[in-house]
C-alpha positions, 0 to 999 in steps of 0.5 A, a space after each residue: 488525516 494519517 497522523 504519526 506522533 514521535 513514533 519509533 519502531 525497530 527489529 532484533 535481527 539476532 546480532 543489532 537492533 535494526 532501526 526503522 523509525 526513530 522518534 518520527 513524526 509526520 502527518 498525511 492530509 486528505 487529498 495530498 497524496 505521499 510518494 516515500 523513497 527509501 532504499 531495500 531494507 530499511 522499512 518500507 514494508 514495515 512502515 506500510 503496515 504501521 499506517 495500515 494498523 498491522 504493526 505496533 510502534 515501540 513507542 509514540 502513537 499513530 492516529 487515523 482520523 479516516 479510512 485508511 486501506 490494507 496495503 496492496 499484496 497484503 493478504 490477510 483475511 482470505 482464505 486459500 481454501 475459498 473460491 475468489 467469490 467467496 473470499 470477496 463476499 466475506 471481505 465485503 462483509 468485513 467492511 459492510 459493503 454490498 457483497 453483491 457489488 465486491 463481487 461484481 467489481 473484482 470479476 469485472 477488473 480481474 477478468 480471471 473467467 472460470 478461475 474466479 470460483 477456484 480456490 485461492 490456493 491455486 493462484 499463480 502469484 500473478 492472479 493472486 495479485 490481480 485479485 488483491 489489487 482489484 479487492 483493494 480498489 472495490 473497497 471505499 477508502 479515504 488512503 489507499 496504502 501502496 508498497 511499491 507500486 503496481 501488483 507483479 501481474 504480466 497480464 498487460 491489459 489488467 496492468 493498464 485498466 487498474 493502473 488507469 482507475 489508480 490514477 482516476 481515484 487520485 481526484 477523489 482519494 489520497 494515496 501513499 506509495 513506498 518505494 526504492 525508485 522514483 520513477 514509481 512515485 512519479 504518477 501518483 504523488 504530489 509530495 514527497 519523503 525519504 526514509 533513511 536512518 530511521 528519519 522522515 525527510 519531508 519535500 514538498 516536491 518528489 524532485 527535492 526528495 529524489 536528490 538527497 536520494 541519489 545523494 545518500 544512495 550513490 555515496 
């Protein structure tokens, strides 16, 4: 279980304090995945990275009781100067798994040939992702953390095998994806929330949620 507890966070941008929570508490249970709508600027990628232990709240407190991910695009702890198989083992190591197994899993799923061995530093944005992407899913995590959705790769083929394990993991994980479109939520949650105003609104459907979206985003 994922646990927010009054929590609050916010930002000076230089003129205003920019709230992102305020006073919000929520819990995300074990095999009930989260789909959470909010519009662009108001936290998305900040609230990803409270659950994930990136960010600290201002105040109140976020409890993990499980394995909860890194989210999908962050890339902290690798290095650019490491080839791709160096930077899995290491990160396999992290997290005392097989570095053999990392290794193999994201050459099978990234299918990125002879550029596997080349620096980090190289990558076009899009083998970037598809190696960020299939790290996260060689990992054993109880919550998967989506910002979102789907890696920007226009490999097609990775697209469809990493969107096909996504949803497979679905019966044995719970996910948590962010997002500012619906229709990315639809494949992966069984609950929904929107964040506005520094508020959780908590749905039992992505339906009810995405009518006070539209309400609150075409008003």
């Amino acid at each position: 279980m994922l646990e927010f507890n009054n929590v609050s966070k916010s930002f000076w941008t230089g003129t205003q304090r920019k709230v992102i929570l305020d006073r919000v508490s929520f819990r995300v249970e074990l095999g009930t995945s989260l789909g959470i709508l909010a519009p662009n600027g108001t936290g998305k990628t900040t609230l990803i990275k409270m659950m994930a232990g990136l960010e600290k709240p201002d105040e109140g407190v976020i409890n993990r009781y499980c394995n909860v991910s890194f989210p999908l695009g962050f890339m902290g702890g690798v290095v650019n100067r490491h080839s791709v198989q160096e930077n899995c083992r290491y990160i396999a190591k992290l997290y005392g798994l097989d570095p053999d197994y990392v290794e193999a899993y994201c050459r099978w799923l990234c299918n990125l040939d002879e550029y596997f061995n080349q620096p980090l530093g190289v990558y076009s944005s899009g083998m970037r992702a598809r190696f960020t992407f299939s790290l996260m899913l060689a990992l054993d995590f109880d919550i998967y953390l989506i910002d979102e959705g789907m890696p920007n790769s226009t490999d097609v083929s990775f697209n469809k095998k990493a969107g096909d394990i996504l949803v497979e993991r679905l019966r044995t994980t719970t996910i948590i994806i962010v997002s500012h479109q619906a229709e990315t939520l639809e494949q992966y949650a069984k609950q929904a929330a929107v964040l506005l105003s520094g508020k959780l609104h908590l749905f039992d459907s992505l339906e009810e949620a995405k009518q006070l979206y539209d309400y609150e985003t075409q008003n």
